[in-house]
C-alpha positions as a printed Julia matrix, in Angstrom:
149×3 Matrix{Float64}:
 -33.21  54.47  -50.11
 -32.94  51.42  -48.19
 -35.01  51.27  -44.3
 -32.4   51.6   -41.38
 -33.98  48.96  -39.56
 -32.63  46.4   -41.53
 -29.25  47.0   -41.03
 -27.72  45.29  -37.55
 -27.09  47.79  -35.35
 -23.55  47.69  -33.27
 -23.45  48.48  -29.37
 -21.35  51.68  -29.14
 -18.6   51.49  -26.43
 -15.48  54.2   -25.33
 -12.09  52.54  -23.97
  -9.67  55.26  -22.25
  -5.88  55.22  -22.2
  -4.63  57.56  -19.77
  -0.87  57.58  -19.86
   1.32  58.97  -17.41
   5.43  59.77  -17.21
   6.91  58.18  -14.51
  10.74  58.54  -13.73
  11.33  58.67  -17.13
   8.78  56.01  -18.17
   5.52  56.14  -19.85
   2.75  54.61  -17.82
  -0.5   53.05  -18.64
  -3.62  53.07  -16.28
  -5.29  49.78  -16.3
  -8.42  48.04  -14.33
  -8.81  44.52  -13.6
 -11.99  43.44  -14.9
 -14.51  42.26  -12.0
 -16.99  40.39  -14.11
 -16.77  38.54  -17.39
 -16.05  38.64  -20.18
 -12.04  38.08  -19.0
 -12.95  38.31  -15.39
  -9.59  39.23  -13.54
  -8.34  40.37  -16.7
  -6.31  43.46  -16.67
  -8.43  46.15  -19.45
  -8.27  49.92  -20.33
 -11.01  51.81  -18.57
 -14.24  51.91  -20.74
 -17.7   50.54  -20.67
 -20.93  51.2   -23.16
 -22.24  54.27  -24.2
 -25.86  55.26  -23.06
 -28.55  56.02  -25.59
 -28.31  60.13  -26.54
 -25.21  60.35  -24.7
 -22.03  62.03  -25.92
 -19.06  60.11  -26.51
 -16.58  62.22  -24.69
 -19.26  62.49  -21.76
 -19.55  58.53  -21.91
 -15.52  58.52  -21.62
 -15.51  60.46  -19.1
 -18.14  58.82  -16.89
 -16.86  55.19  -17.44
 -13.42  56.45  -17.01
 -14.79  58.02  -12.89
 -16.9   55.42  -12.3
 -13.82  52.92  -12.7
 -11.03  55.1   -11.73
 -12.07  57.95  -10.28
  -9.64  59.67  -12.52
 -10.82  63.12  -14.01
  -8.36  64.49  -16.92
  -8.68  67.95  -17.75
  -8.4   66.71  -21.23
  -9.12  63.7   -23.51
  -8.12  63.43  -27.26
 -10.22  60.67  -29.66
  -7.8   58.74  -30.52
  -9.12  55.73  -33.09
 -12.59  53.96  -33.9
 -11.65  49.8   -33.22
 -15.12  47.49  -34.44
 -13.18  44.52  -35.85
 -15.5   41.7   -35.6
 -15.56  39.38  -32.45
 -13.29  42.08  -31.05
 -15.92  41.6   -27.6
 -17.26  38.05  -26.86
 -21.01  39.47  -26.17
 -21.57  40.48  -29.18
 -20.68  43.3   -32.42
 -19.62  46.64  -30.71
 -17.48  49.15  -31.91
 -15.3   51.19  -29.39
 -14.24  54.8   -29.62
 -11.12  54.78  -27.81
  -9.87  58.32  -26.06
  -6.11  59.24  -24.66
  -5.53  61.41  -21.87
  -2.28  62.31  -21.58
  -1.13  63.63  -17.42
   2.05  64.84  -17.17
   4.17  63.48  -13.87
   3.38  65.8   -10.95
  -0.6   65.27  -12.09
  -0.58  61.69  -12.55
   1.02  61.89   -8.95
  -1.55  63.6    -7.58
  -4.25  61.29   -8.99
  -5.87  58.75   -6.43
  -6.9   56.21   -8.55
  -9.41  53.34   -7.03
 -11.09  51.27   -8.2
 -15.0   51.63   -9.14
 -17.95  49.99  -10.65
 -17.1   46.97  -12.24
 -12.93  47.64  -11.5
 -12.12  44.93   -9.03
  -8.57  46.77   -8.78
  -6.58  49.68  -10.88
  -3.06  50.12  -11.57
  -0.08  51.72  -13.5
   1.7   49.68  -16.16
   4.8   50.08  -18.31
   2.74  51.56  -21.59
   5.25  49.66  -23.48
   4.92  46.19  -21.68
   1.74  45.71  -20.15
   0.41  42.88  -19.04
  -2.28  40.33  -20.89
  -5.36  42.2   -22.21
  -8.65  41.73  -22.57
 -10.58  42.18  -25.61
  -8.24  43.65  -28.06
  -6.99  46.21  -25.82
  -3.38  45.35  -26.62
  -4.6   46.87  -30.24
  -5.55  49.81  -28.88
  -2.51  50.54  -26.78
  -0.39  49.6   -30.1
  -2.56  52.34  -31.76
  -1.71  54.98  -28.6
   2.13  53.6   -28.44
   1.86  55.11  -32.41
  -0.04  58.31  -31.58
   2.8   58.72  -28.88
   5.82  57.86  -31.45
   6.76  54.96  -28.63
   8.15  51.81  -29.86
   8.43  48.16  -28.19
C-alpha cells in the first residue's frame, strides 16, 4: 500500500449559491471579490475550509462572514477540482445551494463581510463575469434547478 504523503494534497474549498425568486425571477447572490485573485470580480460566496472542520459548517461560516446570510438549509450540490480552476494553486471546491423562497430572501440583509468588498442579487440566468470557474458552477445549479439560458 502506497505512503499518503506522496500524493499532492489539494486545498479543500466550499462555494455557496443561494438563489432567490424575485417577481417571478430566479436570483443569484453574488460578492465582489476584495482581494486577488480577480480583485473586483463578482464570485459566489465561499472561501477555504479549516483543518477538522465540516464542510457544511465551513459553508456556512464563509457564507456569514461574507454575507451575513444564514439559510435554514443548504443542499451539496457538486464537487468542481478541474485543474487551474483557482490561480493559487490545486483546490477542489464543494459547492452548496440554498434555495430562499421570496418573502425570506426579502427579509435577508445581506452585507458585505470579510473579504466581500460588496454583495448583490443577480439574474441566476445572466450573471455577470465570474471569477474562477464560478460560471461552471452556476451552470451546474441552473441544471439542479431545471433552468435554462
Amino acid at each position: 500500500m502506497p505512503a499518503l504523503d506522496r500524493y499532492e494534497k489539494p486545498s479543500l474549498t466550499v462555494d455557496i449559491i443561494v438563489v432567490a425568486l424575485f417577481d417571478g425571477r430566479h436570483q443569484v447572490l453574488l460578492i465582489r471579490r476584495k482581494h486577488p485573485p480577480f480583485k473586483g470580480r463578482w464570485a459566489l460566496p465561499g472561501g477555504f475550509v479549516e483543518s477538522h472542520e465540516p464542510l457544511e459548517d465551513a459553508a456556512r461560516r464563509e457564507l456569514w462572514e461574507e454575507t451575513n446570510v444564514e439559510p435554514a438549509r443548504l443542499e451539496q450540490l457538486h464537487t468542481f477540482g478541474a485543474p487551474g480552476r483557482d490561480p493559487r494553486g490545486w483546490t477542489v471546491s464543494v459547492a452548496y445551494l440554498a434555495i430562499l423562497d421570496e418573502g425570506a430572501a426579502q427579509a435577508l440583509r445581506a452585507t458585505a463581510g470579510d473579504d466581500a468588498a460588496e454583495v448583490g442579487w443577480f439574474d441566476l440566468c445572466d450573471p455577470p463575469p465570474l471569477a474562477f470557474d464560478h460560471a461552471n458552477i452556476l451552470a451546474c445549479a441552473r441544471e439542479k434547478l431545471s433552468l435554462t439560458e
